[in-house]
N, C-alpha and C positions, 0 to 999 in steps of 0.2 A: 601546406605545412608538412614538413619530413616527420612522423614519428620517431620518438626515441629509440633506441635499440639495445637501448642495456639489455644483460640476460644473464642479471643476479640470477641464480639460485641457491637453496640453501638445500642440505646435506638428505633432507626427505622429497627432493622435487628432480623429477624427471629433469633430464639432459633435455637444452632449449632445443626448439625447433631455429631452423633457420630464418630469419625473418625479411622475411622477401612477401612483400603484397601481391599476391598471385591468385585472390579469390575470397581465399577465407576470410569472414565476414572480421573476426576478431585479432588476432596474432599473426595474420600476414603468413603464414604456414600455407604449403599446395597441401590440395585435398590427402594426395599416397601418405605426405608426411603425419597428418594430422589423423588420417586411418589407419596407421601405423601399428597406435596403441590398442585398436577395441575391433567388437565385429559388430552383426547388426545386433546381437543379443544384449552383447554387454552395453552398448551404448544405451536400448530400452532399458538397462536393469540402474545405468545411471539417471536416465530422465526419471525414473520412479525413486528412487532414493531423493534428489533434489527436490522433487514435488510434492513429497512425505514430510519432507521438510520444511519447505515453504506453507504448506497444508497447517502442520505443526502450529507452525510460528503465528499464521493468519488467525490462528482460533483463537488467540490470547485476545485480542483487541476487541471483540464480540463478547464473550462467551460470558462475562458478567453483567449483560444488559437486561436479560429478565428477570436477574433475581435483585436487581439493583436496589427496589423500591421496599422489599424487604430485611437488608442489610444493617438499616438503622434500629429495628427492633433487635433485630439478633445480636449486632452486635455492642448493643447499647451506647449508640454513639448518632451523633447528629447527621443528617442528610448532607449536608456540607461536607463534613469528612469522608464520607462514603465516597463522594466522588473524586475525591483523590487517588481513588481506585484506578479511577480509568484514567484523570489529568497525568498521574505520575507514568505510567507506560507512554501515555503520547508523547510528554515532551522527554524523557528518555530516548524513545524511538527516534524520533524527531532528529536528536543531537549523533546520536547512533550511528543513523544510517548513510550520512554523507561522510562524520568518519571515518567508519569501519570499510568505507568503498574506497575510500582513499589511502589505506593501510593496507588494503586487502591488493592495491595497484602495486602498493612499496613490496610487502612482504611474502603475497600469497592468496588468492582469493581463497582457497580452501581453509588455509590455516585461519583466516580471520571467519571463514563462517564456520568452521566448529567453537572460537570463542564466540561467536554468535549464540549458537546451539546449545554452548557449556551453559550462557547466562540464562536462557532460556527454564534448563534445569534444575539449576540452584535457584531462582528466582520461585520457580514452581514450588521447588520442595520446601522452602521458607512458608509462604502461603500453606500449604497442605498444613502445617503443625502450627497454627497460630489463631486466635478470634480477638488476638491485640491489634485495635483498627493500626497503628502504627507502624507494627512489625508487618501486617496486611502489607500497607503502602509502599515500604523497604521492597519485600517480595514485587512486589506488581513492576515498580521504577525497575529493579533489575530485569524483569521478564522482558520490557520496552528496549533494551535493547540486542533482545533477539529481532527485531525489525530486519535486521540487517539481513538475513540468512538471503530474503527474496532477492534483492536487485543482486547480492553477490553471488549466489544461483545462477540464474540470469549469465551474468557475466563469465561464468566458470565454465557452463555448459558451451559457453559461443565460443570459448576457447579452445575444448578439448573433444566436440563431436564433430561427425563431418559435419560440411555444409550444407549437405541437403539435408540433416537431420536438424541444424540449428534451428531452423523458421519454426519448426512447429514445436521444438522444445521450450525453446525462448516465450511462445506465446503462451504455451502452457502454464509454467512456471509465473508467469506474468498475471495470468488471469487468477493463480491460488489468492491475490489479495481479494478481488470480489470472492469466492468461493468460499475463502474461511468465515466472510464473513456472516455468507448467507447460510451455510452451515452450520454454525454455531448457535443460531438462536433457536430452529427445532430441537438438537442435541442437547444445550443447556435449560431450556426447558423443560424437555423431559426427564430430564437428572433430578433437578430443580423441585418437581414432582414428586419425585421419590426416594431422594437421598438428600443429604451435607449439600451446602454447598461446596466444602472443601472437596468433594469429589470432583468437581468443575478443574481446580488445580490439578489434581491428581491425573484429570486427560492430559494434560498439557505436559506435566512431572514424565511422565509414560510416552509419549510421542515424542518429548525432543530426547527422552536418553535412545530411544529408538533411532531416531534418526542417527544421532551424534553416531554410535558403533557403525551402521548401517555408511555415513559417511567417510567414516576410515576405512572400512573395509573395502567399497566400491567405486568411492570417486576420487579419481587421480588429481594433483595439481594441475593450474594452469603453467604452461612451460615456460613462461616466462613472466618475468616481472620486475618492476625499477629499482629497486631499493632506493636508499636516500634517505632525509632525517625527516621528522614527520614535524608540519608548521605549528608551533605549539602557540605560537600569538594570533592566528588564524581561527586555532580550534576553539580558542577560549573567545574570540571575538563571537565565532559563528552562534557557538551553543548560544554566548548572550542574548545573540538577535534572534533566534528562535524560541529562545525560552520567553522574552520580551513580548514575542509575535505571539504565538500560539498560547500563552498561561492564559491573556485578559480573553482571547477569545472562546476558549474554554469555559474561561467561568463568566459569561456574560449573562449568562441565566442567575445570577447569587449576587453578581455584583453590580450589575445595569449599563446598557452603551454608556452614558452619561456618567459614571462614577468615576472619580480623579484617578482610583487604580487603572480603570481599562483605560482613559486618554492618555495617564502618563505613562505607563506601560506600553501602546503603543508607540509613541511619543516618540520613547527610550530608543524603543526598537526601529524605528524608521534614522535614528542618529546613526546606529550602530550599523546598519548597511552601509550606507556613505564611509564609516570608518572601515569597516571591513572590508570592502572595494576597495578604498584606500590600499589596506596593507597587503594585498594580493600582489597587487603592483611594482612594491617596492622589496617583496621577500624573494629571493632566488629561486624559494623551492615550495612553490605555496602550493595550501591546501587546496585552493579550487583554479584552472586556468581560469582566466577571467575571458581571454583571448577566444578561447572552446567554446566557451558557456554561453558566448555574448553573441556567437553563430547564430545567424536568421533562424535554422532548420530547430537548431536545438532552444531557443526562445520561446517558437512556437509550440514545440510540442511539449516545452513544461506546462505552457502558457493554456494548453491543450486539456492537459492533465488534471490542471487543479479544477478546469471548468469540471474535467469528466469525474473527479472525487465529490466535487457537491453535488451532483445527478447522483452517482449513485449511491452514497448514503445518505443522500432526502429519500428512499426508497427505506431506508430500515426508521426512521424516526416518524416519513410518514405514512408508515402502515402498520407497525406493532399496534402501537396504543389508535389507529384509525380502526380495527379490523375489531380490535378488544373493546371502543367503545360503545356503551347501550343503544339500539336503534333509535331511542326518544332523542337523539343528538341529529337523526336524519340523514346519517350516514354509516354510523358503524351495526356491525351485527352481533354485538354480546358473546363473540368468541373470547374464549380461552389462551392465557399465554401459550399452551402448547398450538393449538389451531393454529396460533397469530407465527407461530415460527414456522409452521408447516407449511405458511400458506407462500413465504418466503423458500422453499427447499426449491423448485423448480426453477427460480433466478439462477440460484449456484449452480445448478446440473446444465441449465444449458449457455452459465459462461465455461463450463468446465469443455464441453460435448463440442461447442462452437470456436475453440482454440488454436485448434487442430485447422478447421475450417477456414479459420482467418488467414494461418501459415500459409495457404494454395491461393487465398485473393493476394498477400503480398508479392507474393512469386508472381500471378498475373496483371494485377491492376498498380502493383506500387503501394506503398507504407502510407501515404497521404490520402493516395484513394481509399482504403482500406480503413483508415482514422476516420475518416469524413463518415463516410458508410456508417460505421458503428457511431458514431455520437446522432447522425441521421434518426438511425435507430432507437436508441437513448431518447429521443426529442419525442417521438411517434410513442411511445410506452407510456409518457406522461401525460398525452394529449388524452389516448383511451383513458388513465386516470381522473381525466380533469371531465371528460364526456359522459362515464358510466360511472354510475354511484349505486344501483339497483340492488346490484347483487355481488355476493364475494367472488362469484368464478371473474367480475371483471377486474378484480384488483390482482388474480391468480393472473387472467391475462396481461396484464400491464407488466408484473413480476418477470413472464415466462417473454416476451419482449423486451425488457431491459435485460434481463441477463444475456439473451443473443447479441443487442448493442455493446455491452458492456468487454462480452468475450471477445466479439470481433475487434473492438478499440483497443484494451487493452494488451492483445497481442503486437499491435501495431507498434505502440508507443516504445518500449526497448530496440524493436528494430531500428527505428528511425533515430535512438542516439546513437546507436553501435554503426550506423554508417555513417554517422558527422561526427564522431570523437575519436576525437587519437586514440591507437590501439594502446596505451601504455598508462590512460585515465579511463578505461572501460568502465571499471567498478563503480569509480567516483561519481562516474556523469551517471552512472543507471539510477545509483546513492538519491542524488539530488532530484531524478524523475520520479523515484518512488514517493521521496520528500514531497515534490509538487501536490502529488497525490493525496499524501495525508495534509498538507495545510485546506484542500478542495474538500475533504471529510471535515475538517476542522469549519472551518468558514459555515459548511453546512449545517455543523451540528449550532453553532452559534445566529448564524441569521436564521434558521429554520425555528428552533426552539424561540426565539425571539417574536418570529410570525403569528404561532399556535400560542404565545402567551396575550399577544394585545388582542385576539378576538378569540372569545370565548361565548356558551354557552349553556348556565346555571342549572345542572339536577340534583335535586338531594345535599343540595346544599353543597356542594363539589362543581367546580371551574374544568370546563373541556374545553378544548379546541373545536370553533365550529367549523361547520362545512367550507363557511369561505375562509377560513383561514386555510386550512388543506389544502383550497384549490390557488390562496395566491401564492404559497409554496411551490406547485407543482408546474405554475406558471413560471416563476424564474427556474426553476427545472429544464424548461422546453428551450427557455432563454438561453441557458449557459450550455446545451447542448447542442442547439442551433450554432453560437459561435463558435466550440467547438469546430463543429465541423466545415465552416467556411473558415476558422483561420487555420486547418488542419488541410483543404485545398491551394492553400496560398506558400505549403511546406515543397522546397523543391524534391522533385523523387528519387535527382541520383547526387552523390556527393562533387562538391565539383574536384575537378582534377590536382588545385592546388592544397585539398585536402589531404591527398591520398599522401 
């Protein structure tokens, strides 16, 4: 397939590069062109601005899960509502981020992730002045779709650094989604402790207006981009089927697998694919290629994705409340929500540490070897989970092995769409991997919570998840990481020629 070659630009975007596929992984640019614009400073001073960023935006999806269970007294409003706190950012995010990747193709990946970043901040500041659980909600849906910043990150940087610097930035940027996450719960905790919760927003208010200057000042446009009219019967199809997909599974703890909302709601949402594939087809300038998407390489490694989003947030649901619950349960140790966040800090730091690390097995082993490895990984953290109950440095250990799986995979997965997608739907296709990702978080939070609710066992009059519920958790954990990474072997390593 010939990529497009439009090379709109608009009155704040650098003069295109020539676009001749001569190496650079993204825009078809030779290396001189493409280092043209920066040296090796300024390109570090861009990956730390976008990482800041992505950093930013990652801490929003977390950052209200310790104090979640206390919301409802403060804010005198039922537990049900409270969690429209976090429903309303996901599927916000959700609808967001294949969007904004696909505008950010038409118009500008930079220009679309400062409105990324704007929402981000007003969303924030909404929340900080408010304890009206509705205006809360308003606030949160806005923040969701700051999502976007990461995959168009991603996409921007592959654009406009050299190419030996792409591999390890891409993974970087890539891995901020685990990171914000596992950072967010020692940090919120601790806040949590001793301050508001509206101080939690107020991180978030403070890090995207940071960022936002931080990215006018230092990150240049990508040089090229399609322009074109954006598929408005497409957007409103997709959000449908997403918002379908992801609301029942959400609320399956409130509402039951069996309840006419979650079947019909599914239901809904399995129609609305079929129509939506549909209209791809038949629109000239549509939202998603179906043609790109329906590529072996890129199949798999959504298919990849959503496996590696329910491993690793079955890691945050089952060890907060595993760590904080009483030992009379035969597994937990009576820590502390701050402990129970602490004990997650070393997952982040070493998918953070291991990013870089992945960039050097991509360059030697290939993007599929490289996936495999890290979901390998991923499989073995769970195993130790499911073997050692003894004591907490084993569940430290399990943590400090899934973040190495986690860093190494997720570095992998943008490289492997940016070498099977057309240079001129870059954004889109990352858009829709990071998507993958959050439905694999979704799935989890939905069958996981589901698990820890049918076996329980009775202290004080209060319903825990027992031992063996944890452990058949952590068993389809091993499961979906294991396929993972045999269907993550099965991804070809180089693109074939009739791509290029």
């Amino acid at each position: 397939m010939t990529p497009a070659t439009d090379t709109t630009t608009t009155d704040d975007s650098p003069a295109p590069l020539p676009h001749r596929h001569l190496g650079h992984p993204v825009e078809g640019a030779t290396d001189a062109e493409v280092a043209a614009h920066t040296t090796t400073a300024r390109a570090r001073l861009e990956l730390l601005v976008v990482g800041f960023a992505a950093l930013a935006v990652s801490l929003t999806q977390a950052l209200l899960i310790p104090v979640l269970a206390t919301l409802p007294v403060i804010l005198d409003t039922s537990a049900s509502n409270v969690e429209w706190l976090l429903t309303s950012t996901l599927l916000v995010g959700a609808v967001a981020v294949p969007l904004f990747g696909r505008l950010g193709d038409m118009y500008g990946k930079r220009r679309m992730m400062l409105v990324a970043l704007t929402m981000l901040v007003v969303g924030s500041l909404i929340t900080c002045f408010t304890s009206d659980i509705a205006v809360l909600i308003v606030g949160r849906a806005i923040q969701g779709a700051s999502m976007a910043t990461i995959p168009l990150g991603i996409s921007l940087l592959s654009a406009t650094l050299p190419r030996e610097r792409v591999g390890a930035a891409v993974a970087v940027i890539s891995a901020m989604l685990g990171v914000g996450g596992a950072l967010a719960l020692p940090v919120a905790s601790l806040i949590a402790e001793h301050a508001d919760f509206h101080a939690l927003f107020w991180i978030t208010a403070v890090g995207g207006a940071v960022a936002t200057v931080a990215v006018v000042l230092v990150v240049p446009e990508a040089p090229t981009h399609s322009g074109g009219r954006l598929d408005l019967v497409g957007a409103v199809l997709l959000s449908a089927t997403l918002v379908t997909l992801l609301l029942p599974l959400a609320q399956t703890a409130a509402w039951g697998w069996g309840s006419a909302r979650v079947v019909g709601l599914l239901s809904v949402s399995a129609v609305l694919v079929v129509v939506f594939g549909w209209s791809q087809t038949r629109i000239r300038e549509p939202l998603v290629d179906l043609v790109a998407l329906r590529r072996r390489p890129i199949v798999l490694t959504n298919l990849t994705s959503i496996l590696f989003g329910f491993a690793l947030f079955a890691s945050m649901i089952g060890t907060a409340g595993y760590v904080q619950a009483p030992e009379a349960t035969g597994y937990g140790f009576g820590s502390s929500i701050l402990v129970s966040g602490l004990v997650m800090l070393p997952s982040g730091l070493m998918m953070l540490f291991f990013a870089p690390v992945a960039a050097q097995l991509i360059r030697r082993r290939g993007a599929p070897q490289t996936l495999a490895l890290g979901a390998g990984i991923v499989a073995l953290s769970w195993v130790v989970r499911i073997a050692f109950t003894d004591s907490i440095w084993w569940v430290l250990a399990g943590g400090v092995v899934l973040g190495i799986g986690t860093g190494i995979g997720y570095a992998a997965m943008p490289t492997l769409i940016n070498e099977h997608t057309p240079v001129h739907e870059l954004a889109a296709a990352n858009g829709l991997n990071t998507l993958a990702r959050s439905i694999g978080t979704t799935l989890a939070s939905a069958v996981g919570g589901s698990i820890l609710a049918a076996s329980t066992v009775s202290l004080g009059g209060f319903e825990l998840p027992s031992l063996a519920a944890y452990r058949e958790l952590f068993v389809l954990c091993v499961a979906a990481s294991t396929v993972a990474s045999v269907l993550a072997l099965t991804i070809p390593r180089e693109r074939a020629a009739a791509e290029q």
